[in-house]
N, C-alpha and C positions, 0 to 999 in steps of 0.2 A: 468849267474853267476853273483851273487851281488858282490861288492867289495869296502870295508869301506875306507876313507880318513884315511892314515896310520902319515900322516905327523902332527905335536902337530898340538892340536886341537886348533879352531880359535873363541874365544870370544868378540864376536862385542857386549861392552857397549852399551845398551838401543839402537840397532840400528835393532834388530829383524831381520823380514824377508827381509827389504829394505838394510840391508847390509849382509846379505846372498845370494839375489840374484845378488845381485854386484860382491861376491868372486865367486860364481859359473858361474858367466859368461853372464847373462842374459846384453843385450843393450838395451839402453835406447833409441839409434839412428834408429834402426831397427827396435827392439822390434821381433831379432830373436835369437834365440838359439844357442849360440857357444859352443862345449862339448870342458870342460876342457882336458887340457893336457893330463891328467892320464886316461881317457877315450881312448881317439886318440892316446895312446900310446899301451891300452891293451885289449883296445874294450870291457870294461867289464862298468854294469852299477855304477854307485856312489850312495851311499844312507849314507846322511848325517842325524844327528840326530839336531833337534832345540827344546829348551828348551823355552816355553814361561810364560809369566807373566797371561796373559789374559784369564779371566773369560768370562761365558755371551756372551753378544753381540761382543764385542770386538773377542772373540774367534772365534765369527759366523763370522766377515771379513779376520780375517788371516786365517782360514779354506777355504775362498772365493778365497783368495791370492792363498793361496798352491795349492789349483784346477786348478787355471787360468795357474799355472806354471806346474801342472804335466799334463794338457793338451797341454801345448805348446811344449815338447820334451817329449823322451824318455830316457835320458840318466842320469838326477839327479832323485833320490828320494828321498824327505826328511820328515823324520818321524813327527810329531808333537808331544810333550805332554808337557802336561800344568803342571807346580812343583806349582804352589800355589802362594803366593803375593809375592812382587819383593824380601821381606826380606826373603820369605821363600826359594826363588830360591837363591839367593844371596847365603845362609847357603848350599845348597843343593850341589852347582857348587864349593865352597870350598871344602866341603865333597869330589864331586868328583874329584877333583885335586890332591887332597891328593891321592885319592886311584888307579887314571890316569885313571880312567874314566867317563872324563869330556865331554858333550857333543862339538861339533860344531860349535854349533853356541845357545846364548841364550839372552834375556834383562834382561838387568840391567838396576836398575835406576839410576838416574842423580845424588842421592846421593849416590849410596855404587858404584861406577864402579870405583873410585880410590882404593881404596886396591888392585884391579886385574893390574891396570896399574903397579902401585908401585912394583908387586910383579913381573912384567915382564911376565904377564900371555895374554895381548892384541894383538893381531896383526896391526899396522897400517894401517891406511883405505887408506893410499894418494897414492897407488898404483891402488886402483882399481877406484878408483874415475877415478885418468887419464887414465888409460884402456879405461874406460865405456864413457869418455869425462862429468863427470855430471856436472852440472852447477850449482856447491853450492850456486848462489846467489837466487834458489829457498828455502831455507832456511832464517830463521830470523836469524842475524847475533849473535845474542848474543849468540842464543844455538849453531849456530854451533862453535864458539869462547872457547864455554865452555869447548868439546871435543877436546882442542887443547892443548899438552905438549910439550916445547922443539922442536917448530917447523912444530909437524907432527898431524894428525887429529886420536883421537884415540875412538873417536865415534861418531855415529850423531845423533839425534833425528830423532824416528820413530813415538813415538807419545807423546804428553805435555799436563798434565793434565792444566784446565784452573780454578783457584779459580773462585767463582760468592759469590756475597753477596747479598740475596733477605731480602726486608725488608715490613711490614707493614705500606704504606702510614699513613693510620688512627691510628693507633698507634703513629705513631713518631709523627703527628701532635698535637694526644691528649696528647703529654707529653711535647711538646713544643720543637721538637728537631729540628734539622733544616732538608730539604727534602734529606736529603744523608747517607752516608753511614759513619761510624768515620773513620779517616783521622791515628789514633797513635789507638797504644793499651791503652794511656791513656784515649784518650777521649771514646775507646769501654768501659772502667771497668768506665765510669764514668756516661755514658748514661744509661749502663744495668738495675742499680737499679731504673731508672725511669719509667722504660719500666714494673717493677714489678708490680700488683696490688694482695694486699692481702684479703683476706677473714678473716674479724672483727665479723663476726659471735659465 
């Protein structure tokens, strides 16, 4: 007999499956399976639903995740489905809020995960952190700083996109730029036009 998490449902900002399996109990110390309370209370299994952002490849490791985890016990199960880009999940999980049926557990990104805070929709992570004992300083301090209101940790980085600026050696040198990258947006819009070469033809 299946049996849904009846208690409001739990939206871990941009924290995915790494603060899903924190709330469902998986140890980091162990790396064994402790069945939540409501389990060990009614011996029925839990199947929680998680809402992801992730395309592609990225898809093919959380699908990785979830395997690793629904081979390690028998007692959670959690659904995956993918809603589309973070904006479109963002729209979706309001959508379902309104109508209460919101999933579990979902990411959000680093920019829209304040409206859910605001709106009192988060659940605070600093419970399960000390549960699980993790050691935030594996984390770069700034993002986990960023997830922090009033005290308490209300999401963590699961994953951070990283800009890159690749450029044409030979190019920049044949315009006379110097070997790097612009430093402002003024010196990008000022470089571009030399970087043009037109057809006088």
């Amino acid at each position: 007999m299946s049996n849904h998490i009846s208690r409001r449902s739990l939206i871990k900002g941009a924290a995915g499956v790494a603060a899903g399996t924190a709330a469902l109990g998986v140890s980091k110390r162990s790396r064994a399976f402790a069945a939540p309370a409501v389990i060990q209370e009614t011996g029925s299994q839990v199947k929680v639903v998680f809402w992801s952002s992730f395309g592609g490849k990225n898809a093919e490791v959380e699908q990785e995740l979830l395997r690793r985890f629904h081979e390690s016990q028998q007692d959670v199960v959690v659904e995956f489905q993918y809603q589309g880009t973070y904006e479109e999940t963002a729209q979706k999980v309001i959508a379902a809020l309104q109508a209460r049926q919101a999933p579990d557990f979902t990411v959000l990104s680093e920019a829209n995960w304040f409206r859910f805070y605001a709106n009192q929709y988060l659940a605070a992570m600093d419970d399960f952190i000390a549960a699980e004992e993790i050691d935030t300083s594996d984390y770069v301090e700034s993002f986990l700083t960023e997830g922090q209101r009033q005290g308490k940790q209300w999401w963590m980085s699961f994953a951070r996109s990283t800009p890159l600026f690749y450029y044409n050696k030979q190019m920049w040198a044949a315009a006379g730029l110097e070997d790097r990258g612009p430093k402002t947006y003024s010196e990008f819009s000022e470089w571009g036009p030399k970087l043009v070469k037109r057809d006088r033809q």
